[in-house]
Backbone bond lengths (Angstrom), bond angles and torsions (degrees), N, CA, C in turn:
res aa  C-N    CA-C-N  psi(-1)  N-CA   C-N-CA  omega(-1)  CA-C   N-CA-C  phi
1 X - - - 1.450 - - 1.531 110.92 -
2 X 1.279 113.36 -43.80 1.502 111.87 163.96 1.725 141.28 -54.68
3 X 1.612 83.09 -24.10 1.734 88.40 173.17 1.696 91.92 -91.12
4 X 1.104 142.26 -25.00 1.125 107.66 -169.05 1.523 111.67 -92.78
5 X 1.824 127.21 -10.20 1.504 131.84 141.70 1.571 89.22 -18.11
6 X 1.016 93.99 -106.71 1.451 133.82 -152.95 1.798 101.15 -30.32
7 X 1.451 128.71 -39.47 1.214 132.67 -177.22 1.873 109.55 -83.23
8 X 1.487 101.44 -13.75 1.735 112.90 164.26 1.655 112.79 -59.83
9 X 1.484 90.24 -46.92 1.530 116.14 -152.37 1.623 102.42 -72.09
10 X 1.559 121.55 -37.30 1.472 130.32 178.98 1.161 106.96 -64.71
11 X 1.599 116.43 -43.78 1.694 119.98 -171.85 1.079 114.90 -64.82
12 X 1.686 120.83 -37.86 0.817 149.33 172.15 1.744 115.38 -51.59
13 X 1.183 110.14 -56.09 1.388 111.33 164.23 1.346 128.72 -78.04
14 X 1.183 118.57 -22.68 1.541 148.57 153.78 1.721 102.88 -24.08
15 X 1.749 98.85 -74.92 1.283 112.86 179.33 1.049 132.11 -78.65
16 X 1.411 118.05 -8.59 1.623 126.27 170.26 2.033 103.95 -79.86
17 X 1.495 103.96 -15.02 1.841 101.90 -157.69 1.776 81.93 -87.17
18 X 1.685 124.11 -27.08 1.286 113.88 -144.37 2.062 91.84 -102.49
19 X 1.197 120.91 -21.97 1.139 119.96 162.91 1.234 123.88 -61.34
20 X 1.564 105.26 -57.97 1.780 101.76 167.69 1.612 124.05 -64.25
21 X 1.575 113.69 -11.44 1.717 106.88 165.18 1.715 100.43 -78.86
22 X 1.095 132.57 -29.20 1.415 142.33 171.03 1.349 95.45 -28.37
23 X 1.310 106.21 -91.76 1.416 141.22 -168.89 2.008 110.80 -42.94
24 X 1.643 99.82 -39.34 1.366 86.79 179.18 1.992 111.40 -84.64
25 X 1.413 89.39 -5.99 1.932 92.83 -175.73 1.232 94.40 -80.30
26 X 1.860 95.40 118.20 1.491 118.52 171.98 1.308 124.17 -123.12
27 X 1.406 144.33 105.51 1.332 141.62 -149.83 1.690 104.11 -100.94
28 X 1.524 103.88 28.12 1.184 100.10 165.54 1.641 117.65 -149.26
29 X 1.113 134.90 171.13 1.302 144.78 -179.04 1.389 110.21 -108.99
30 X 1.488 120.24 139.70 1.874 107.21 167.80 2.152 86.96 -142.42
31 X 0.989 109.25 116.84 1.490 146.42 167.09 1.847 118.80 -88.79
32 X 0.794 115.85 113.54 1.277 138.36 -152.69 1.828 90.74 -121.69
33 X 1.296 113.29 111.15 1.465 131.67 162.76 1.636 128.85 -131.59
34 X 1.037 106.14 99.76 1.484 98.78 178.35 1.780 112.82 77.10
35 X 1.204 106.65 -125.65 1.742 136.07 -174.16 1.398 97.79 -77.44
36 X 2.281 108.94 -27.83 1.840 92.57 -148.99 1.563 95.38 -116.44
37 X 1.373 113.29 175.10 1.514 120.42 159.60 1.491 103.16 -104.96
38 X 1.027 103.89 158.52 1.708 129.11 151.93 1.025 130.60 -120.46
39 X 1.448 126.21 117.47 1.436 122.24 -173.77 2.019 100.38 -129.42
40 X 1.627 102.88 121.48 1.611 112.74 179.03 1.154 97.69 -129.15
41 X 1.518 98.48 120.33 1.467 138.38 -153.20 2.241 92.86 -108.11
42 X 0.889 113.94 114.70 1.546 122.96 166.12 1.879 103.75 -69.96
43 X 1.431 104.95 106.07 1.339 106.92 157.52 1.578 116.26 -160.93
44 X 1.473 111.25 69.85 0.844 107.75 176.40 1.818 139.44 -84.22
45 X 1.211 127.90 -177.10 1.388 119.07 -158.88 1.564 113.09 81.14
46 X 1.443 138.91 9.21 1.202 129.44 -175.99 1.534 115.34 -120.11
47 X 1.532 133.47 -152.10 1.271 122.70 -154.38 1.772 83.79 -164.16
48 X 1.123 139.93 123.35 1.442 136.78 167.54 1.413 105.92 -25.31
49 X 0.831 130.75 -36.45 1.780 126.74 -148.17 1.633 85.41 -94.90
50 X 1.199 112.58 -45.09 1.997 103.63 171.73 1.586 124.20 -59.38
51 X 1.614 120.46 -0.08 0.984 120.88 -178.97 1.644 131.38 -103.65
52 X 1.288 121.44 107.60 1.960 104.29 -177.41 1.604 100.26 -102.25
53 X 1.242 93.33 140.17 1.434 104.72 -176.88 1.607 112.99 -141.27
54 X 1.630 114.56 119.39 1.306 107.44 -171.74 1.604 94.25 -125.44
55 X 1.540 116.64 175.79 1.265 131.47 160.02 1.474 121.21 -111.34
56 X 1.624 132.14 141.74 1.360 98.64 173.48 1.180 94.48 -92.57
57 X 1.952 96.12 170.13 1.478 120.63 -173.07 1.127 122.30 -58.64
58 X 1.299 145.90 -19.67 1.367 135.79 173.56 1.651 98.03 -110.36
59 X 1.431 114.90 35.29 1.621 106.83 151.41 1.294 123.21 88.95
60 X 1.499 122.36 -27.45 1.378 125.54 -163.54 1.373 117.19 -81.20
61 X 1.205 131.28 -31.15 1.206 143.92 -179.46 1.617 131.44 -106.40
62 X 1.072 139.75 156.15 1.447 126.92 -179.26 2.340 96.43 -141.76
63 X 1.023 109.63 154.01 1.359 120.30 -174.95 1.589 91.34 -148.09
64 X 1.613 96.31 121.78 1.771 115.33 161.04 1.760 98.48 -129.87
65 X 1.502 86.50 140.84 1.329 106.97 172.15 1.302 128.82 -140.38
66 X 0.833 160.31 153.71 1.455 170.10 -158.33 1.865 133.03 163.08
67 X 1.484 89.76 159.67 1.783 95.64 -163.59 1.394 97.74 -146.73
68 X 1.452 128.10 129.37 1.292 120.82 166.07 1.566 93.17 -144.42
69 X 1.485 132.09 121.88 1.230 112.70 173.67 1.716 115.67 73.30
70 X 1.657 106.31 -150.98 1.324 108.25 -165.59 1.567 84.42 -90.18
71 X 1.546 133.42 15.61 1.207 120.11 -172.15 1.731 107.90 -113.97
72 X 1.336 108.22 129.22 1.820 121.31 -160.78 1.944 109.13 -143.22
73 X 1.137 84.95 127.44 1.678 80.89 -177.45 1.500 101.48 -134.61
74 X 0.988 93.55 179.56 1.967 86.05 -168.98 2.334 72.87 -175.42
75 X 1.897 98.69 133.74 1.479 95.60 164.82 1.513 81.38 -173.26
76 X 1.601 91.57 134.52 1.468 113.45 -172.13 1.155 82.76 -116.87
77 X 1.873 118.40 126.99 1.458 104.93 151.96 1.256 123.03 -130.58
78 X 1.621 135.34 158.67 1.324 115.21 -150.44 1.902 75.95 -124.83
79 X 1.711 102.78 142.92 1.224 101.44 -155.04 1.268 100.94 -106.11
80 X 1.430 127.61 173.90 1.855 125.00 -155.90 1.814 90.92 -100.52
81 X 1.073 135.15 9.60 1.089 138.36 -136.45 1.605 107.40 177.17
82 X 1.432 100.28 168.33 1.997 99.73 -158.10 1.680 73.38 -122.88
83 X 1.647 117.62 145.93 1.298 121.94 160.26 1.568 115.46 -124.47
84 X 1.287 128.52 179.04 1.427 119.29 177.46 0.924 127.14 -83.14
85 X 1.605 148.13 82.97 1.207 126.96 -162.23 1.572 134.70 -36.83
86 X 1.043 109.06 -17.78 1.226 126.52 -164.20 1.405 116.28 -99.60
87 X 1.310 124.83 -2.83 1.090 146.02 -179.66 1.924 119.48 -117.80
88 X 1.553 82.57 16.09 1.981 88.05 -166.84 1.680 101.19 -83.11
89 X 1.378 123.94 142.74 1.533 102.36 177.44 2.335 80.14 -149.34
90 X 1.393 77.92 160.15 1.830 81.99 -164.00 1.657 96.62 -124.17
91 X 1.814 103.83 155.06 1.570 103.01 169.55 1.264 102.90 -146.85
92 X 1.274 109.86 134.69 1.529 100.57 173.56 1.590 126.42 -116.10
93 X 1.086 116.94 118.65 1.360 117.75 -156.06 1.829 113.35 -134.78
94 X 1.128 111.58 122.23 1.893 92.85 -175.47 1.046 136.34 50.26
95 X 1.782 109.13 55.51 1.388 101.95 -167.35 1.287 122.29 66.55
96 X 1.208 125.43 -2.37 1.319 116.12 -171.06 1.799 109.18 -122.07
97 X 1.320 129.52 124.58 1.558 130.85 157.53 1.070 96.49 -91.37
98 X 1.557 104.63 137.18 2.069 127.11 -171.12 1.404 84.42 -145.53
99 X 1.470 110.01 117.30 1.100 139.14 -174.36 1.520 105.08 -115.44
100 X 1.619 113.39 132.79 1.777 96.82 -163.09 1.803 86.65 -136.37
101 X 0.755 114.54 140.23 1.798 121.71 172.08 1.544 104.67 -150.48
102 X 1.677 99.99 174.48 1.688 111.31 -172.21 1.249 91.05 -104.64
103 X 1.827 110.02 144.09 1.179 92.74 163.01 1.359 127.82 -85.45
104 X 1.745 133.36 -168.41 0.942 117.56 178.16 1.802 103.77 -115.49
105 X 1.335 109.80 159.38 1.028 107.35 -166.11 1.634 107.64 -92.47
106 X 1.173 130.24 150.26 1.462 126.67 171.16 1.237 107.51 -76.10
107 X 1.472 126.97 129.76 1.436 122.32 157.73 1.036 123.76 -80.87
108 X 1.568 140.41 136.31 0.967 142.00 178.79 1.458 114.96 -110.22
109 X 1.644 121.14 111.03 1.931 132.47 -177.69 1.570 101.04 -96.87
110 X 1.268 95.59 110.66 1.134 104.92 134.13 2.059 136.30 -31.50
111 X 1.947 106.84 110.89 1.256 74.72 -168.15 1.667 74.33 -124.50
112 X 1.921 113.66 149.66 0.826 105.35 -174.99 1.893 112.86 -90.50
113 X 1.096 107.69 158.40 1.315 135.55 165.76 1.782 125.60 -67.39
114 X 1.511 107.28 111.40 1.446 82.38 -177.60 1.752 102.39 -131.32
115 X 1.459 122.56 145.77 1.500 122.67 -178.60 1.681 111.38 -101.13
């Protein structure tokens, strides 16, 4: 009964080591310069015109997608940081979508204090 504890317990850790390599495999880059972000998105095999790419409206997130052939990508990413939508402009170059936006700045209010 003890060897088979113990042979629970490996699988067990087995599958906790192979979820968290899951979790750290990221097929994309996000680069932080100045005012802007950069985000290079891995999708290669495609052609600009195979690609839709939106932002949502209050900034937080970005969605690329594309299909050419037996080749399909789909990557939702939710961003560490709010950008402008309105400022998103895309390039696709070598396999690579480079997604560039401003960031947005946090405002900080004053709230007053009262005793």
């Amino acid at each position: 009964m003890e060897d088979f504890k113990k042979a629970m317990e490996e699988i067990s850790k087995s599958l906790q080591r192979m979820v968290e390599d899951l979790k750290e495999k990221k097929d994309y880059r996000l680069v932080e310069e100045g005012d802007e972000v950069r985000i290079e998105i891995d999708m290669p095999g495609l052609e600009p015109a195979d690609i839709a790419l939106s932002v949502t409206k209050d900034g937080t997130a970005v969605r690329a997608e594309g299909a050419r052939g037996e080749r399909k990508y789909s990557k939702y990413i939710r961003l560490p940081l709010k950008v402008d939508p309105s400022t998103v402009s895309a390039l696709y170059r070598n396999g690579v979508l480079i997604v560039t936006a401003k960031k947005v700045k946090e405002e900080e209010i004053r709230v007053p204090v009262r005793g």
